[in-house]
N, CA, C and O atoms as a GROMACS GRO file, in nm:
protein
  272
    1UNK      N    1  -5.458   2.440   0.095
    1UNK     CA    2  -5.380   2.382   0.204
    1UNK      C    3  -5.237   2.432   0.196
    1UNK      O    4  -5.192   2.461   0.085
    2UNK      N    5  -5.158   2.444   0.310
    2UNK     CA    6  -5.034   2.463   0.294
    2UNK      C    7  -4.954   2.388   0.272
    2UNK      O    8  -4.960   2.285   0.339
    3UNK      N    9  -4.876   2.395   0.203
    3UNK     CA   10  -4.705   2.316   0.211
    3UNK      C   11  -4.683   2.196   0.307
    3UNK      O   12  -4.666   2.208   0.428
    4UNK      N   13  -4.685   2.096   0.251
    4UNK     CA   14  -4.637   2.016   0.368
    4UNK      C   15  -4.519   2.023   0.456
    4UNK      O   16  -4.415   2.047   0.395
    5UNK      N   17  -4.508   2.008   0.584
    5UNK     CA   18  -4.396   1.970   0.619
    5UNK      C   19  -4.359   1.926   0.698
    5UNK      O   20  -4.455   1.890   0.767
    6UNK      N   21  -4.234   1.888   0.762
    6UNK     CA   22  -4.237   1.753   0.790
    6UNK      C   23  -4.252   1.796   1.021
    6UNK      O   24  -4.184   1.864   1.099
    7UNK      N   25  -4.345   1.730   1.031
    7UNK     CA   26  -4.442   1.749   1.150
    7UNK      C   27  -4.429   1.631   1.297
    7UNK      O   28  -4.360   1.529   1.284
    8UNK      N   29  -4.462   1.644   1.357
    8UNK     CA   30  -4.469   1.514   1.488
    8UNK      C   31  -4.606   1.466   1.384
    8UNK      O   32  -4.654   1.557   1.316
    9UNK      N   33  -4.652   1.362   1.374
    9UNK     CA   34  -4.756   1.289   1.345
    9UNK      C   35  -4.821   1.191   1.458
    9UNK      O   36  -4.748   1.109   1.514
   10UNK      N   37  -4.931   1.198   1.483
   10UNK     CA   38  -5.008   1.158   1.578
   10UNK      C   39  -5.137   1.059   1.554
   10UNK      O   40  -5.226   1.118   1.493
   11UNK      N   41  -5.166   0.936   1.584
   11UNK     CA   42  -5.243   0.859   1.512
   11UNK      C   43  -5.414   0.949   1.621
   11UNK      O   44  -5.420   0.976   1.741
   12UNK      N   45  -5.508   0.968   1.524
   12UNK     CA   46  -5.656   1.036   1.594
   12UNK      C   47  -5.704   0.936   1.685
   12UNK      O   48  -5.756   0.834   1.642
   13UNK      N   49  -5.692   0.954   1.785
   13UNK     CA   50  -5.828   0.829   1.821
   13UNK      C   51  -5.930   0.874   1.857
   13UNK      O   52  -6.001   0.791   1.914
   14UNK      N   53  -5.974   0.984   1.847
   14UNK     CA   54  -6.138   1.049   1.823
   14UNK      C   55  -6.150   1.197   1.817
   14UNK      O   56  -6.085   1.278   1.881
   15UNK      N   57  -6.232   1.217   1.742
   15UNK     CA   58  -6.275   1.346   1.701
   15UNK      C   59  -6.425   1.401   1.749
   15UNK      O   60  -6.517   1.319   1.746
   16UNK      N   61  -6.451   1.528   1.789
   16UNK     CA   62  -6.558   1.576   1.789
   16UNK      C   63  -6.602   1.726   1.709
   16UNK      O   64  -6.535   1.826   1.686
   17UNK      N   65  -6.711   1.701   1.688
   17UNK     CA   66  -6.731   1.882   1.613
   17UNK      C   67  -6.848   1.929   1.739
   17UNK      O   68  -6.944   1.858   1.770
   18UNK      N   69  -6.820   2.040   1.791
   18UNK     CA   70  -6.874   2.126   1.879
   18UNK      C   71  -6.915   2.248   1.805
   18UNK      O   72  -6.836   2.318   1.742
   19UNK      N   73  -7.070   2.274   1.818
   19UNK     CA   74  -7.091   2.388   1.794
   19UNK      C   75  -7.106   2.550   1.908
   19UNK      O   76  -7.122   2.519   2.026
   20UNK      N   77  -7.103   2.643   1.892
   20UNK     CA   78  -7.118   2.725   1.973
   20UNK      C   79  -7.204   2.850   1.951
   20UNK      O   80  -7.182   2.948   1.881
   21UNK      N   81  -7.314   2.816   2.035
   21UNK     CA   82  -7.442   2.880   1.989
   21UNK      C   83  -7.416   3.034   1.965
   21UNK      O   84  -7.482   3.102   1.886
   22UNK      N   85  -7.316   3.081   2.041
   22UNK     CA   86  -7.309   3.203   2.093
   22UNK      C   87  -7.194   3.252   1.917
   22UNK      O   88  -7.163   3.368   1.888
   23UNK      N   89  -7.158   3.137   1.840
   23UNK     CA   90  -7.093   3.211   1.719
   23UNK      C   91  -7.130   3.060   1.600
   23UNK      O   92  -7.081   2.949   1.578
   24UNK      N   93  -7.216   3.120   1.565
   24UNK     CA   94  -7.296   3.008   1.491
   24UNK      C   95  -7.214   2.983   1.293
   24UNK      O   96  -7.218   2.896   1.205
   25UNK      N   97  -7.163   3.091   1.309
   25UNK     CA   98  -7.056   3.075   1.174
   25UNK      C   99  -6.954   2.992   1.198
   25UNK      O  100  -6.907   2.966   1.087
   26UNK      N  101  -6.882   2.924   1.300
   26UNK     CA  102  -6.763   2.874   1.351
   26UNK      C  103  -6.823   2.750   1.450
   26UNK      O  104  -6.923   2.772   1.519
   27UNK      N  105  -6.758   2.622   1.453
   27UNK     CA  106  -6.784   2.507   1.467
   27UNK      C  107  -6.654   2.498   1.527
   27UNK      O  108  -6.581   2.571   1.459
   28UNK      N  109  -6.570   2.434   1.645
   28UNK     CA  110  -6.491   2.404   1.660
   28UNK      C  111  -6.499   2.219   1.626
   28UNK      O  112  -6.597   2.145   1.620
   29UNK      N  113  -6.356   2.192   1.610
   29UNK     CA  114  -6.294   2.093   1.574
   29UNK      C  115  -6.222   2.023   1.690
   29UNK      O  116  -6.100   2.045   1.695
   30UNK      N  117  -6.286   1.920   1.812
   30UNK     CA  118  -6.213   1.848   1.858
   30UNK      C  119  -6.090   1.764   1.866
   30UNK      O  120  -6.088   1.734   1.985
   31UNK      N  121  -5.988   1.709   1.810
   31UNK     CA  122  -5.968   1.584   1.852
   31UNK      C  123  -5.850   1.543   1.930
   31UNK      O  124  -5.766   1.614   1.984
   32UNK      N  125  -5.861   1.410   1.927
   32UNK     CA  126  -5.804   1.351   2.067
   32UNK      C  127  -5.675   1.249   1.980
   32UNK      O  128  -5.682   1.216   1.862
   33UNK      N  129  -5.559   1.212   2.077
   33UNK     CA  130  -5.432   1.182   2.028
   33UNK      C  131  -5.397   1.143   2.204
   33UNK      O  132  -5.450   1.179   2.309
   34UNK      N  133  -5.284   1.056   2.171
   34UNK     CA  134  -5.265   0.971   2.275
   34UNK      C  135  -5.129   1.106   2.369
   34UNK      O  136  -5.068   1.102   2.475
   35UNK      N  137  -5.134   1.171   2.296
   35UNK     CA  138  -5.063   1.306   2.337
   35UNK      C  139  -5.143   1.418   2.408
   35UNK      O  140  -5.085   1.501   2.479
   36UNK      N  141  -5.319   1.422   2.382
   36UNK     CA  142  -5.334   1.508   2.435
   36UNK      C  143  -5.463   1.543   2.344
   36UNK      O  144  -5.481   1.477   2.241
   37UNK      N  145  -5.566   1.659   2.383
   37UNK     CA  146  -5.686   1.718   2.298
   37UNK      C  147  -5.542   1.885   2.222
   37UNK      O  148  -5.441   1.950   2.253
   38UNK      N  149  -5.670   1.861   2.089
   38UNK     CA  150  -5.600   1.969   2.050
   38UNK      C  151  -5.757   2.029   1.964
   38UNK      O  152  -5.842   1.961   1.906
   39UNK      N  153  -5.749   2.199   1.988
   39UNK     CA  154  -5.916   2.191   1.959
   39UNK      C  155  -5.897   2.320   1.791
   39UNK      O  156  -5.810   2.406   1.780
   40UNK      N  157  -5.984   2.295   1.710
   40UNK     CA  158  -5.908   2.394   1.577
   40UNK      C  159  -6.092   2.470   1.576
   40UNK      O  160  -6.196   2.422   1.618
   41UNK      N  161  -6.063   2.603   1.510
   41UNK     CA  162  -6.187   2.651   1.500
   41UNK      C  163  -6.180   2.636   1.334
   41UNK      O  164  -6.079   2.633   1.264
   42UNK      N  165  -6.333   2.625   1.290
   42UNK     CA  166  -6.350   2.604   1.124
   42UNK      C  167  -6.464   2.657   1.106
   42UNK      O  168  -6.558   2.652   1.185
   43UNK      N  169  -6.461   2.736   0.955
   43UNK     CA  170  -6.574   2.759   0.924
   43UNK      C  171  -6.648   2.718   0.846
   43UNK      O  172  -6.624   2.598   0.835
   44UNK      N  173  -6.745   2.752   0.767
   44UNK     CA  174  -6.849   2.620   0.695
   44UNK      C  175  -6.747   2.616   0.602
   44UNK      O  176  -6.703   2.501   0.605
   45UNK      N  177  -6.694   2.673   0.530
   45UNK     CA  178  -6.600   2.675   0.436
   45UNK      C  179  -6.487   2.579   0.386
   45UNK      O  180  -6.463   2.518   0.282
   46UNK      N  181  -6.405   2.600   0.559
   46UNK     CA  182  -6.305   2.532   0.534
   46UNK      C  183  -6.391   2.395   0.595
   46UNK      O  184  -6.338   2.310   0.522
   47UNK      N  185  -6.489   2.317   0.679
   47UNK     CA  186  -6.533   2.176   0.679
   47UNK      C  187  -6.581   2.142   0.597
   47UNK      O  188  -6.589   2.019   0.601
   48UNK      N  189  -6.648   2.207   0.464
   48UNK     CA  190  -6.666   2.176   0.384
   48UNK      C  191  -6.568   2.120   0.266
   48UNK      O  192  -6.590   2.024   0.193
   49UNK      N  193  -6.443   2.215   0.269
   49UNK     CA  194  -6.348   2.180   0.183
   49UNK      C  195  -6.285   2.070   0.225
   49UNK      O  196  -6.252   1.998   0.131
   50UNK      N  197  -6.244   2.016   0.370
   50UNK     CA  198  -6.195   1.975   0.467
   50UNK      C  199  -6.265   1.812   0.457
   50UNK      O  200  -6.205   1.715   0.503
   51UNK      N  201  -6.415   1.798   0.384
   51UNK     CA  202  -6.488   1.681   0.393
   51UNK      C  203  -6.462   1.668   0.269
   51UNK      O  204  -6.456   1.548   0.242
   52UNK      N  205  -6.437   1.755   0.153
   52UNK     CA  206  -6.387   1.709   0.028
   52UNK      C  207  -6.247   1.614   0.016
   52UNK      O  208  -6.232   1.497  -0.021
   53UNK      N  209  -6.184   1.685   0.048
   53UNK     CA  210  -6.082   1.614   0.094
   53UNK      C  211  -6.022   1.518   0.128
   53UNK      O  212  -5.930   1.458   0.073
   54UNK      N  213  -6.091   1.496   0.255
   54UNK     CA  214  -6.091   1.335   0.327
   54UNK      C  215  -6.113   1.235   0.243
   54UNK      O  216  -6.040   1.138   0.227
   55UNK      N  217  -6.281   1.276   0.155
   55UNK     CA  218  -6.325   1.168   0.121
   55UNK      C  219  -6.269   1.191  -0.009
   55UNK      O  220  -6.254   1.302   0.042
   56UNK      N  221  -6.230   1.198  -0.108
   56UNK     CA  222  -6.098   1.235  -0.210
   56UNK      C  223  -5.994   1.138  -0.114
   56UNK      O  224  -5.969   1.025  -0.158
   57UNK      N  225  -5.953   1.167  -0.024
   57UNK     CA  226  -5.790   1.058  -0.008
   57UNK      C  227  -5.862   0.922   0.054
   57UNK      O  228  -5.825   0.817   0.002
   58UNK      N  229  -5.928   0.916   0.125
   58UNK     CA  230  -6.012   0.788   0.138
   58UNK      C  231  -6.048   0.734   0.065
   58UNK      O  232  -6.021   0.620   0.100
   59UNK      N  233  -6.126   0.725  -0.086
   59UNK     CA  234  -6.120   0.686  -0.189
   59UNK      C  235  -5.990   0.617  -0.242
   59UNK      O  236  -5.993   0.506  -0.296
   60UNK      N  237  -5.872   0.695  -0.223
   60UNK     CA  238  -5.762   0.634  -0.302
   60UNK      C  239  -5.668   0.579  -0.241
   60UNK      O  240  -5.562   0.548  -0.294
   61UNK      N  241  -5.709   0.555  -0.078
   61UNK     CA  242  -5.651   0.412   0.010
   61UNK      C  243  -5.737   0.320   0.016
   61UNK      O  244  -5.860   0.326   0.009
   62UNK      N  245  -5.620   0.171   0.039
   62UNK     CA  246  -5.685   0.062   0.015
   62UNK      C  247  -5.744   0.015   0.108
   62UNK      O  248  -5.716   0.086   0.205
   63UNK      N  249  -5.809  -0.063   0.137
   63UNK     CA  250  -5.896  -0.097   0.204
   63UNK      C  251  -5.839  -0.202   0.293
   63UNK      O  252  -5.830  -0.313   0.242
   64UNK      N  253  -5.800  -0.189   0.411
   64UNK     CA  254  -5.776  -0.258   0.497
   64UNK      C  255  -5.796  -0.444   0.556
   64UNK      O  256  -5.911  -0.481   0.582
   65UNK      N  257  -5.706  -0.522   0.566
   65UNK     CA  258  -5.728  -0.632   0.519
   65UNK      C  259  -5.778  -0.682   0.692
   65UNK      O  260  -5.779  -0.612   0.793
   66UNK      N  261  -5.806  -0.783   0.680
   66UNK     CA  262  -5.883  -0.813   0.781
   66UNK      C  263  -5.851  -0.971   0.826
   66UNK      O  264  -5.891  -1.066   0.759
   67UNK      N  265  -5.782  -0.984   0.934
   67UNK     CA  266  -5.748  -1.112   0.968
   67UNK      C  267  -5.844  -1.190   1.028
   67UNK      O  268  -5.933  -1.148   1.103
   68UNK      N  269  -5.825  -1.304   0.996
   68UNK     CA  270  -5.948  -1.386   1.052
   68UNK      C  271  -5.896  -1.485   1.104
   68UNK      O  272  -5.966  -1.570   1.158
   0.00000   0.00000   0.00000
């Protein structure tokens, strides 16, 4: 991954993965933001590394409290 830095940040409110028959190595990356679609191309590679990841920092946030 690169360098962080410091970015507009945008909360997701949905994602899709699209495949495209016509390039079956490459999966595009949907998602949606109250700003707008923004679409990323990926390959098995990087969604693979990309699902490591997630679930690596998901693991080490807490778990959301829940009002009742």
């Amino acid at each position: 991954m690169a360098d962080e830095q410091e970015l507009p940040a945008y909360p997701i409110r949905a994602y899709q993965l699209i495949p495209d028959p016509n390039q079956p190595t490459v999966v595009a990356l949907a998602i949606e933001t109250d700003q707008g679609h923004s679409l990323f191309l990926a390959t098995r590679e990087i969604l693979e590394d990309l699902g490591r990841d997630l679930l690596e920092r998901a693991a080490r946030m807490p778990f959301k409290q829940h009002q009742t």
